[in-house]
C-alpha positions in Angstrom: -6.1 27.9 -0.2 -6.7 29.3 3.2 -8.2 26.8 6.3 -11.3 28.9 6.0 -12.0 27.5 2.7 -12.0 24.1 4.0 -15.2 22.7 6.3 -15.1 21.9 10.0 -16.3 19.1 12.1 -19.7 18.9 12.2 -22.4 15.6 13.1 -26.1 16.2 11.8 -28.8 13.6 11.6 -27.6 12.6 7.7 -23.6 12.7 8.2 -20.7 13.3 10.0 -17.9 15.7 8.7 -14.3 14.6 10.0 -11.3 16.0 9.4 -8.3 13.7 9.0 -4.3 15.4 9.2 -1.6 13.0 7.9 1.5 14.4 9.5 5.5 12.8 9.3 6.8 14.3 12.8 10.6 13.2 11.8 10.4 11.8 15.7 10.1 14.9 17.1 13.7 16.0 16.6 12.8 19.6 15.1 10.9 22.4 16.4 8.2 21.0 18.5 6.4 23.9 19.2 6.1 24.8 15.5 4.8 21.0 15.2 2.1 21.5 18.1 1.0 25.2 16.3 0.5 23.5 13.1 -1.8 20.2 14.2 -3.4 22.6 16.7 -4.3 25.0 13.8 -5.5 22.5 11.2 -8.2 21.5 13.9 -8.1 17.9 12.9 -10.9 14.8 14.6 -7.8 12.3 13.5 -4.3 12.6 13.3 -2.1 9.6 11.0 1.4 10.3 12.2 4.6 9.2 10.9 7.7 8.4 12.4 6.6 8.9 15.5 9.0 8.9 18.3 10.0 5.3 19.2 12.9 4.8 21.3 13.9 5.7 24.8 10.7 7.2 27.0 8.4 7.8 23.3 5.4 6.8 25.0 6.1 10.1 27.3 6.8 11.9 24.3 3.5 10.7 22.5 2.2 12.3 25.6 3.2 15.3 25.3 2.0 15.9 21.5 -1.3 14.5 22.2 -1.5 17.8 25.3 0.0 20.1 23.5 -2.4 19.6 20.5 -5.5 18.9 22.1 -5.9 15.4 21.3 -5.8 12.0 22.7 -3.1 9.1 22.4 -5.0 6.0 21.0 -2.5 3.8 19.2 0.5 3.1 17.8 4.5 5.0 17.9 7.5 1.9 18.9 4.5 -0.4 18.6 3.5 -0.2 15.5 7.6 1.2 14.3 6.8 4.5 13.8 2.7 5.2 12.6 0.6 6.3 15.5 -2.9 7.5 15.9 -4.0 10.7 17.6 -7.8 11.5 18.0 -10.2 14.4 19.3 -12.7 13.6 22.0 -15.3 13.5 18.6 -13.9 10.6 18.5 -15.3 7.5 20.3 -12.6 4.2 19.7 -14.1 1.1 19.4 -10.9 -1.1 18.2 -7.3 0.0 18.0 -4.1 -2.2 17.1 -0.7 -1.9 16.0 0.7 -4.2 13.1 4.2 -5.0 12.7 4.9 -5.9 8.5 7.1 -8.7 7.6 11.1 -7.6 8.9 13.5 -7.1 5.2 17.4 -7.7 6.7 19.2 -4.8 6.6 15.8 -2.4 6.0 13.8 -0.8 8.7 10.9 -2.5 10.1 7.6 -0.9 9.3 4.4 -1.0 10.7 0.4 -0.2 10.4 -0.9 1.9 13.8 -4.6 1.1 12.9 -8.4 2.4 14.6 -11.9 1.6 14.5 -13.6 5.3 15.2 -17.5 6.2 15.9 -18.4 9.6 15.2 -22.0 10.8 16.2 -22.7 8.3 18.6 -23.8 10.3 21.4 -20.9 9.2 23.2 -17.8 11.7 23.8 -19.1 13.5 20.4 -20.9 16.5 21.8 -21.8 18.1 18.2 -24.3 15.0 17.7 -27.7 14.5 18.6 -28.2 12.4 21.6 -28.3 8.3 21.1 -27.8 6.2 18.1 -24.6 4.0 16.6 -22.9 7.2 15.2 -20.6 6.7 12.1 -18.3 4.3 12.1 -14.8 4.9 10.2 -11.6 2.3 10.3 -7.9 4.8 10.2 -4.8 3.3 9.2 -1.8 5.3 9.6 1.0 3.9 7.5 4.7 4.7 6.5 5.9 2.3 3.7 9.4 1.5 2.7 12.0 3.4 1.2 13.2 0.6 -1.3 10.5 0.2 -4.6 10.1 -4.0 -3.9 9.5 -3.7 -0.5 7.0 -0.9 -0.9 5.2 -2.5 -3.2 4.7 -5.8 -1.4 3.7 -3.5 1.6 1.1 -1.4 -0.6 -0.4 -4.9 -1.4 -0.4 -5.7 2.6 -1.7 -1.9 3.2 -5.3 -2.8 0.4 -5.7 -6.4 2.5 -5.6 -4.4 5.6 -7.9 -2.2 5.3 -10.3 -4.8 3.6 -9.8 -6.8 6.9 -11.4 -4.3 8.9 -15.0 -4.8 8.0 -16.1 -1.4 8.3 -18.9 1.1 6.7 -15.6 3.2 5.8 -11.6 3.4 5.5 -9.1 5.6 5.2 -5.4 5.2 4.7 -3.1 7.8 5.1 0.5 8.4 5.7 3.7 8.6 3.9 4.0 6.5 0.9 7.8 7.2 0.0 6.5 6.8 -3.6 4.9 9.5 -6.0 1.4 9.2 -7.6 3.4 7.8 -11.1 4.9 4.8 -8.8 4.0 1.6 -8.5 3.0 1.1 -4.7 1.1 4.7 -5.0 -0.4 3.3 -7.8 -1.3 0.1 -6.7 -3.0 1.7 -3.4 -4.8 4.1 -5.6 -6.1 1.2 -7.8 -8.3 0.3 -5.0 -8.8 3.2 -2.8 -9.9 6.7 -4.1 -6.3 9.1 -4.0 -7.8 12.3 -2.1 -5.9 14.7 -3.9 -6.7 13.4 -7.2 -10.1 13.4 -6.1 -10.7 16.8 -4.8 -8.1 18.7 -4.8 -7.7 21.6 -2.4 -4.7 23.5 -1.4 -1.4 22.7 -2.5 0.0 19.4 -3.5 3.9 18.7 -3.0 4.7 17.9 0.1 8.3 17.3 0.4 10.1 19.2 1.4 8.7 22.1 3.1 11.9 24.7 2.2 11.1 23.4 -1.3 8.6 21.5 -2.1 7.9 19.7 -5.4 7.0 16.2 -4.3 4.0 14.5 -3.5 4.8 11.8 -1.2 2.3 11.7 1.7 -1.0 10.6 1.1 -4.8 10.0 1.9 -6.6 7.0 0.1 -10.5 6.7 1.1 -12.6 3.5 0.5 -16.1 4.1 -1.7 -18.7 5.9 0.0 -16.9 8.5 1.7 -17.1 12.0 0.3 -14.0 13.5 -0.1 -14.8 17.3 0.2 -10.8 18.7 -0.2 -7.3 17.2 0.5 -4.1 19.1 0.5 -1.6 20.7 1.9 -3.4 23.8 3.8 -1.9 27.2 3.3 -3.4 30.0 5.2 -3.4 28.4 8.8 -4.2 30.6 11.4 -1.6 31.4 13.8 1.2 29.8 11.9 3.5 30.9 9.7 5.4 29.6 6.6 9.0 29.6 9.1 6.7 27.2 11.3 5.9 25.0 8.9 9.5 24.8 7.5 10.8 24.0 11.3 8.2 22.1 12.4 9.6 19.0 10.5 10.9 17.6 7.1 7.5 17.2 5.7 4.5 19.9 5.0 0.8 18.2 6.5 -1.9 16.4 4.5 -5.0 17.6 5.5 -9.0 16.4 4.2 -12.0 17.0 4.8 -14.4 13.8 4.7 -18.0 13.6 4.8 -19.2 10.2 6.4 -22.9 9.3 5.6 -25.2 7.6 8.2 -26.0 4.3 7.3 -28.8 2.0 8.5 -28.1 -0.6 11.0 -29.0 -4.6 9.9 
């Protein structure tokens, strides 16, 4: 389904709609400026990266994807062993913190790259009305293990995570390594609502983007956030299918979340 078909960002007095891109970069090693095109085009309040670049100079190379694409930096990339965070200026951050999981010998470390947003608050959101707490939404950006034990354990650590953060609303999102039928994907979904399977919208494999037929990367929303659509989007202006194929080894996740107000104790 095209972009078009998918709302924008918006803050009224009732809700705020955010968009939230889940993204595997592959460190930056293919075409970057297919990459930028694509995040720019999906117009996104929150990007949940993946493998992020974290070796020599990354934090300079963080950088540069935030310019290029409009967005801000706010957490994560070595520190958190690949998952970052990237946010619009919607977005004010109240808490941001990078999680390094429980080292396997002989497997790569993973992380959480994890954020505490406000939307609406009258504060950097200039769609909003004036004043007010705003919206308040905890992001965890996640990439889980390639081997089925250690994923699953992590899946388990992923559910307490997210719990931990205390928040109105949650959303995970990232690439699971695992399809919905698996175990860790299964577990995650047990507790968290699987947005795809919720409201679908656009396509659904994701891996890999000459061919895809897997669904691999993922967003998982806590109760009480309205999942308008989630999906691959098709149809993105400016970009075409050879930029999505040379942009990286994965095809985007993209939702649309509506984010009631609630009242302040």
């Amino acid at each position: 389904m095209p972009l078009a078909d998918l709302p924008g960002s918006t803050t009224g007095p009732d809700a705020a709609v955010v968009r939230v891109l889940s993204y595997n970069i592959r460190s930056l090693r293919d075409d970057r400026e297919a990459l930028a095109r694509v995040i720019r085009a999906c117009a996104p309040d929150v990007v949940c990266v993946q493998e992020a670049p974290r070796f020599f100079r990354w934090r300079k190379a963080a950088a540069w994807l935030a310019r290029e694409t409009g967005l801000v930096y706010t957490t994560g990339g070595a520190t958190a062993a690949g998952p970052m965070i990237l946010t619009s200026l919607r977005a004010h951050v109240e808490h941001a913190e990078d999680t390094l999981l429980p080292r396997v010998p002989g497997l790569h470390r993973r992380g959480f790259a994890t954020a505490v947003l406000r939307f609406g608050g009258g504060h950097r959101d200039t769609g909003g009305p004036a004043g007010g707490d705003g919206v308040r939404l905890g992001v965890v950006s996640c990439h889980l293990s390639l081997a089925e034990a250690e994923r699953y354990e992590q899946a388990g650590m992923l559910l307490d995570h997210v719990t931990g953060l205390d928040v109105p609303y949650a959303i995970a999102a990232g690439d699971i390594n695992d399809r919905p039928e698996g175990r860790a994907f299964r577990r995650i979904a047990g507790k968290l609502r699987d947005g795809w399977a919720t409201e679908p919208w656009g396509s659904e494999a994701t891996s890999t983007p000459e061919d895809p037929r897997r669904r691999i990367d993922a967003l998982f929303a806590s109760e009480g956030v309205e999942i308008i659509g989630c999906g691959v989007p098709a149809g993105l202006p400016g970009v075409t299918d050879a930029d999505l194929r040379a942009a990286t080894d994965h095809l985007p996740v993209l939702a649309a979340l509506r984010l009631p107000r609630v009242s302040q104790v």
